[in-house]
N, C-alpha and C positions, 0 to 999 in steps of 0.2 A: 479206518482204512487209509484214508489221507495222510494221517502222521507216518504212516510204515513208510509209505511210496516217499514222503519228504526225507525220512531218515536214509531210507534207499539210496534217495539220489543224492545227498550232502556227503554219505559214504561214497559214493562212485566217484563226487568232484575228488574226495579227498585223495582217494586212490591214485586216479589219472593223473593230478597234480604232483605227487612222488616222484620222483626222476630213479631212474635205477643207477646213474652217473655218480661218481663219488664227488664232489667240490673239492680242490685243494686251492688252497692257498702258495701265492709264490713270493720270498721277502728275498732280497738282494739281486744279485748277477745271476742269470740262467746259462746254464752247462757249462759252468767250471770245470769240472773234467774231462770235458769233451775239448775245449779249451786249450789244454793245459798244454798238449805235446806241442803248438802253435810259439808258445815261448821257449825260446834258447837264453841259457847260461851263458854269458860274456857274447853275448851279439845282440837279444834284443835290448832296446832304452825303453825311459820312461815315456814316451812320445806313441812309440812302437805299443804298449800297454795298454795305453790308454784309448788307442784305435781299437787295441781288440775286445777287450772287456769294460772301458768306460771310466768312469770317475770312480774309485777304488772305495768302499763303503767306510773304511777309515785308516785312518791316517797315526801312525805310531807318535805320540807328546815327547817320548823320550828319543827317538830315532826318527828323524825327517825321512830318509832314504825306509823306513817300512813300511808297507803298503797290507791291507788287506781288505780280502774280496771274500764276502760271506753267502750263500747261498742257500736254502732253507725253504721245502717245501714242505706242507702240513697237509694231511687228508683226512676229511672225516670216516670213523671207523666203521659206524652201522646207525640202523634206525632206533637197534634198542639202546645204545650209550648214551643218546641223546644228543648228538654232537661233539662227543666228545672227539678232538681231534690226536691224530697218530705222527710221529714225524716220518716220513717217508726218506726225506731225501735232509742231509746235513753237512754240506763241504766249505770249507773254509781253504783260500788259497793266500798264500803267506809268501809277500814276494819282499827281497830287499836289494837296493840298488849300492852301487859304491858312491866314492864322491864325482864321477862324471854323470850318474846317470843311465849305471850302465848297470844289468840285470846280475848280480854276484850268487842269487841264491835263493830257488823257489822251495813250494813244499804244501801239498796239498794233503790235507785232514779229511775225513769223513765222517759215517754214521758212526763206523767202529771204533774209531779213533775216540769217541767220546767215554765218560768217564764216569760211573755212577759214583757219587758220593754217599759212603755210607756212614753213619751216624752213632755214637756211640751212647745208649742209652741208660748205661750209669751217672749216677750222678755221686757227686763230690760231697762228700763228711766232712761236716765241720770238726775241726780239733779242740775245739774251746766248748766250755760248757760254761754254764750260768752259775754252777759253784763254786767257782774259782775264787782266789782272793784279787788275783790281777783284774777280772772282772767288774768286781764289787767296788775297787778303786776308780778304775774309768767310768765306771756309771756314776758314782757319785759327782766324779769330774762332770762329767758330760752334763750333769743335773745343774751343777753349779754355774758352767758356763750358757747356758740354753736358758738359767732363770732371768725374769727381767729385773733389769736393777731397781732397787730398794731405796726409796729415798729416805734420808734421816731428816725429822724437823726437829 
């Protein structure tokens, strides 16, 4: 009768311990779109930016003047996935300045904006086959060149 009452209550902590809350994760700048109408075309600078949204997640190698600010929140789906997590939220804000400094050209991406890659699951025939005579030549080469050399006494 003991064991049930102990399994009872290990089930009960377990339960109470559940949160009915989803957990999400947050990576970058928070509320890029909410944001966004804050910056003007050929009035705000990079100074002005940088008060509003912060140090820019990365910095364009090939364009000094391009800036981007990524934003990405993850939520987990349910108790049966196992944690597997969902992306909720996906914005990416894509700003670039001229040479003063000056805001020439934003452009903010979202969840939709993204892009499944689909895959194509043919695979490629070889044209050569092993009965060839151009074959039987390169192999022999290849044998020749890959043997180790032969010493003569």
């Amino acid at each position: 009768m003991s064991f049930i009452k102990l399994l009872i209550f290990i089930i009960f902590i377990f339960i109470v311990n559940c949160s009915g809350n989803k957990v999400s994760n947050y990576h970058g700048s928070k509320a890029l779109d909410a944001k966004f109408d804050q910056i003007k075309i050929n009035k705000t600078n990079k100074n002005d930016l940088l008060k509003i949204f912060g140090q820019p997640s990365t910095k364009s190698d090939f364009n000094k003047n391009k800036w981007f600010y990524l934003e990405r929140i993850k939520t987990n789906q349910s108790l049966f996935k196992l944690g597997k997590q969902k992306i909720k939220k996906n914005n990416i804000l894509i700003v670039e300045f001229d040479k003063k400094g000056i805001l020439k050209e934003k452009k903010l991406l979202n969840l939709d904006d993204m892009k499944d890659v689909k895959f194509i699951k043919n695979t490629t025939e070889k044209e050569f086959s092993k009965n060839n005579i151009m074959y039987d030549v390169f192999s022999t080469l290849r044998e020749k060149i890959n043997a180790p050399l032969r010493r003569k006494n």
